[in-house]
N, C-alpha and C positions, 0 to 999 in steps of 0.2 A: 521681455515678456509681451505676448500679444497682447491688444485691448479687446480681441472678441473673440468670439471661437463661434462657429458659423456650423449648422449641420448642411448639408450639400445632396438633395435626394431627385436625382435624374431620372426615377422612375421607368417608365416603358416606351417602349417606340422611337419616335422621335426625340424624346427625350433628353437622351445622352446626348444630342449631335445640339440641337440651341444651349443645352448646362453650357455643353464646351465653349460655346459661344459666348454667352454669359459673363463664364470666367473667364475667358480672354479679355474682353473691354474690363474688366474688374481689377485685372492685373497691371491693363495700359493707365485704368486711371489712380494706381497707386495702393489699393485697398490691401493687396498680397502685403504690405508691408505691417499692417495692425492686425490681420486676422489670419487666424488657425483654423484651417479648413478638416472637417470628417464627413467623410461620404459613407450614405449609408442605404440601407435595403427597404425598397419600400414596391408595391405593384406586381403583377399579372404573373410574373414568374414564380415569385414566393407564395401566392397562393395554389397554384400547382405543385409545388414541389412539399410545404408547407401546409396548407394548407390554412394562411394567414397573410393576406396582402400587408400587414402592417406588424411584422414580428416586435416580438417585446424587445427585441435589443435596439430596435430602431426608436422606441417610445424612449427608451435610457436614454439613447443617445442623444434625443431631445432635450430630455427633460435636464442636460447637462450645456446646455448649447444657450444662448444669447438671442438667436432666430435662427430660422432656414429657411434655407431658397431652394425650391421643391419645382418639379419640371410636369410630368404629365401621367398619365397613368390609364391602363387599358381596363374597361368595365365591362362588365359584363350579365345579361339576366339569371335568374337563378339556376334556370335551368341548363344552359346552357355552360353556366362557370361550376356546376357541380360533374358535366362530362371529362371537362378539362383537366380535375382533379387525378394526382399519378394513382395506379388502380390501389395501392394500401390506403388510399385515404377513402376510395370511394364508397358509399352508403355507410357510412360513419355520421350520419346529421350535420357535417358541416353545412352550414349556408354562408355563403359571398355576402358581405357588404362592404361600401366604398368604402378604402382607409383613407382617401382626404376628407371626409364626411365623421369619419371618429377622428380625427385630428381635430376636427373644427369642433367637436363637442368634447373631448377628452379634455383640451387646453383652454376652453373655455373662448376661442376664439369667434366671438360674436359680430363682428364689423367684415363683413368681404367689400373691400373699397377696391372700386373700379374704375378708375380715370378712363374716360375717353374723349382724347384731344385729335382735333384735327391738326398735323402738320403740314402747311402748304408745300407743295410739289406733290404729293402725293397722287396720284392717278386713281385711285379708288374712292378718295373723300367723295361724301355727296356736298359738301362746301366747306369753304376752309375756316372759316370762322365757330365750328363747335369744340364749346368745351363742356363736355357736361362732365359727371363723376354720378356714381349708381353707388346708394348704402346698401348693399342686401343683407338683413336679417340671416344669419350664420346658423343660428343652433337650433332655431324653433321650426313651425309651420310642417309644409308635409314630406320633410327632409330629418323629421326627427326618427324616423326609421321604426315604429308602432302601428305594424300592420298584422293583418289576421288574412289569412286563407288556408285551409277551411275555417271559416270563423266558430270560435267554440259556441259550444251550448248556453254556458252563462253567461258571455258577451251579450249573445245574442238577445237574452233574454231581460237583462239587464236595459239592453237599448227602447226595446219593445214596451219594456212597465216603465220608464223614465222619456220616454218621446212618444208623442202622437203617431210623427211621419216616419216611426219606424215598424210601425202598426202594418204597414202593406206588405213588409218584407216579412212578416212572419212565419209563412208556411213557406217558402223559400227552400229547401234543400243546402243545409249551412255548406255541401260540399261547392254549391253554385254560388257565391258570396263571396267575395272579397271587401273589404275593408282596411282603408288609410287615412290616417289621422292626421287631422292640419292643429295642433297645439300651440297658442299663442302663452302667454303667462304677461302679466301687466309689467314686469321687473325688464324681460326679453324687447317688448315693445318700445318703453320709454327709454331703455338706454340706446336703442338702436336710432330712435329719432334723437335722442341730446346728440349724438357723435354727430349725425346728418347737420343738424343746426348749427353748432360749435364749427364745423368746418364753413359752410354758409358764413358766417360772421368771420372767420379768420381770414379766408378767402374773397369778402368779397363777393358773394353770390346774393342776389338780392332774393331770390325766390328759394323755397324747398316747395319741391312736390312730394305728395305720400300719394304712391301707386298701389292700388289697393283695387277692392270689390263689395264694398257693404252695404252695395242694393239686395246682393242675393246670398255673400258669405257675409250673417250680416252677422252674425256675433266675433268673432275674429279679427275681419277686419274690421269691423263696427267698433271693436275695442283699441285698432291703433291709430284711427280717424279721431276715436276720444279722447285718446292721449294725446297725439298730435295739438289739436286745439289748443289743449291748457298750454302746453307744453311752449307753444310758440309766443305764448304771455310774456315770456322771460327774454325774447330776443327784437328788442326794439329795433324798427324800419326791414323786418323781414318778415315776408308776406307767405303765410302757408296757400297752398295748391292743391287739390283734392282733385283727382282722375283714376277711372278705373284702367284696369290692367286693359281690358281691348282698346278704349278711346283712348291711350295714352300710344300704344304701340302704331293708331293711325296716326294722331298731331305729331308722331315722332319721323316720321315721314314723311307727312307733311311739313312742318316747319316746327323742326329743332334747335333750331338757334333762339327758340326763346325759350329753352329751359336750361337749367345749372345743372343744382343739386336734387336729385332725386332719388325718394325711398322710397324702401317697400321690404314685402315679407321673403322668406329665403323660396319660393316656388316664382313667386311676379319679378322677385330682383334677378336671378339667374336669366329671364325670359326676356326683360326689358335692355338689362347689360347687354346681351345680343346681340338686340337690335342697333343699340346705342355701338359699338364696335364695327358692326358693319357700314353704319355710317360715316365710322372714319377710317375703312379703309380694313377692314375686317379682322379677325381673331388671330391674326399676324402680326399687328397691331396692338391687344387687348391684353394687356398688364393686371396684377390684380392682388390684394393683401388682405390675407386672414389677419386680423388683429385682434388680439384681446387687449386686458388690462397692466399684461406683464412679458407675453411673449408673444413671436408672429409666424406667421409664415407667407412666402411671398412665391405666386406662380402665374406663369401665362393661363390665360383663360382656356387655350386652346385644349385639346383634346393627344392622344398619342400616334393619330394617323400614322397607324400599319402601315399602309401602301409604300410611305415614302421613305421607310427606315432602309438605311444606308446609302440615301442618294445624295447627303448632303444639298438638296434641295428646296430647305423649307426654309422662310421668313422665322428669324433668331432674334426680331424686334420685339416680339413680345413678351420673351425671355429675357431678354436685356432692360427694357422697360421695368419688370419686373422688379430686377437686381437695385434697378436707380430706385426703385420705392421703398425696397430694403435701407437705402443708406440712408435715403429721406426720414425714415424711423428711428435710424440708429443716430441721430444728429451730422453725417456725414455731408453735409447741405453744398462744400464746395465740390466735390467729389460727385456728387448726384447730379449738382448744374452743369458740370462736364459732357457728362455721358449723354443727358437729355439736348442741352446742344448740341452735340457730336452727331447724335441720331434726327437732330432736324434737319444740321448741315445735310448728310448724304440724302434725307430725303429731296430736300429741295434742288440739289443739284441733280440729280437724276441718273446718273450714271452707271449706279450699281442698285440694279432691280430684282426680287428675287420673281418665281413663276406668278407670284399672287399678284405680283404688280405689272405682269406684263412682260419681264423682263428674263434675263438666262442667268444671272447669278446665284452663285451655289450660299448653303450658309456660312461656311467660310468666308468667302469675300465679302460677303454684309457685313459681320464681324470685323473684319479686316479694314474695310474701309471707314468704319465708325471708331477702329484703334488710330488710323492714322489723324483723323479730325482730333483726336484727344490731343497727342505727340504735339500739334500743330498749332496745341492753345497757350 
């Protein structure tokens, strides 16, 4: 009998072509032999055809599964993904929203851990000694998907006799108004900084920064600045850091090799991870783990770039990366050191580059050549 049963969602675009990739180095480093793989429907097609990026049998098959490792997925604005719709669906009230966005609130996956390691040879690092790791806040802030346009009548009104500074917006035209909600809760906050700190202390990192804004969002983040505080009471010889999301996006460019671990809320961590990616060598690169308290899921940061579906052309490191944080979760720790040397080996040697690094390799051959580093260990 297996020891895991793994759900497998390749999502749109590029997708399929890094999965594939994925599961190949997963195979070379022996994983086929403990896990039971189900590939399942999730992304841009199913919502056209469907009229449901995230169908229910994909949530089953979750909700039956150990983890999954999930690929990319094509998004779209409202208006836009309501044209898309096949014509029986259309002006039916469906609206689009992300299904990796209800993944992460449906399963309670609060922690998006983002390593970004420089590995030397790379051609893209801005220097090779960064290692930082980005907490971003998963379920709250303005990702919680509680917005209004046209904004009703008793919102409105409500806002107006409970706020001063909603006093100006009153004769406004509700149809001229939008409104979106940045939602923190004190439970959201503190467990998202214990996980930042706890790793801090396992790892190693002497500093945690909290990336925030509570000179002018000041109750929100005013509220994870004050958690933060107490909160760092409990971790003797690590030193809390306080920078707003602009000054933090310039010192990170400026000189990032003096920071570790850093948080922040799910709108500043998505913005900051970024940045922090691009500095080691870009979103080809950028691995990334939804984590809760019991289940996960694990995908590249990247996006499902259109352009390049079926050219076998794109960087499968950050799918692969991915996969090695999966194992790292599931205790698989000899198995994970494999693949994450495997994939420093070919960096450093240089041989086999894909477009992003300069070079003409297809996603196969990256793959390929990071199966042979395995074989070779």
């Amino acid at each position: 009998m297996k020891k895991y049963k793994i759900a497998v969602l390749p999502g749109d675009g590029i997708g399929i072509d890094v999965t594939n990739a994925a599961m190949k180095v997963l195979d070379t480093v022996g994983f086929s032999d403990v896990v039971e793989y189900t590939w399942g429907d999730i992304g841009w097609e199913f919502w056209k055809t469907e009229g449901n990026p995230l169908p229910d049998r994909t949530i089953e098959l979750l909700k039956n599964s150990d983890c999954c490792l999930f690929s990319a997925i094509t998004s779209k604005p409202k208006e836009e993904a309501q044209k898309e719709l096949v014509p029986e669906l259309q002006k039916k009230g469906i609206v689009y929203s992300s299904p990796i966005v209800k993944l992460r609130q449906l399963f309670d996956l609060y922690v998006n851990l983002r390593p970004c390691k420089a590995y030397p040879g790379n051609p893209l690092n801005f220097r090779d000694d960064l290692d930082l790791v980005v907490f971003r806040e998963n379920t709250e802030g303005l990702y919680v998907g509680i917005e209004f346009h046209p904004v009703p009548e008793d919102v409105m009104n409500c806002l107006v006799e409970n706020h001063p500074k909603a006093k100006r917006f009153a004769e406004t035209d509700l149809n001229d108004i939008a409104i979106s909600t940045r939602i923190f809760t004190r439970k959201g906050v503190q467990r998202i900084l214990k996980a930042s700190m706890d790793y801090a202390k396992e790892f190693d990192y002497p500093t945690v920064t909290v990336v925030e804004k509570p000179n002018v969002i000041r109750e929100t983040s005013g509220l994870m600045i004050r958690e933060a505080r107490k909160l760092i009471q409990n971790y003797d010889g690590k030193e809390l850091w306080e920078t707003n999301i602009d000054a933090m996006c310039m010192w990170l460019v400026k000189n990032p090799q003096n920071y570790g671990v850093l948080v922040a809320s799910n709108m500043f961590g998505d913005i900051v991870s970024d940045l922090c990616a691009q500095l080691v060598g870009g979103l080809g690169f950028a691995c990334s783990g939804n984590i809760g308290e019991s289940f996960a899921v694990f995908e590249p940061s990247h996006g499902s770039a259109p352009k390049y579906v079926g050219q076998n052309k794109v960087n499968p490191i950050a799918q692969i990366l991915s996969a090695k944080m999966m194992l790292d979760w599931l205790g698989e720790k000899e198995m994970s050191n494999k693949i994450e040397d495997a994939v420093a080996a070919v960096i450093a040697e240089g041989k086999v580059r894909t477009y992003d690094m300069g070079g003409t390799s297809t996603t196969t051959e990256m793959a390929d050549a990071i199966c042979e580093k395995i074989k070779g260990m």
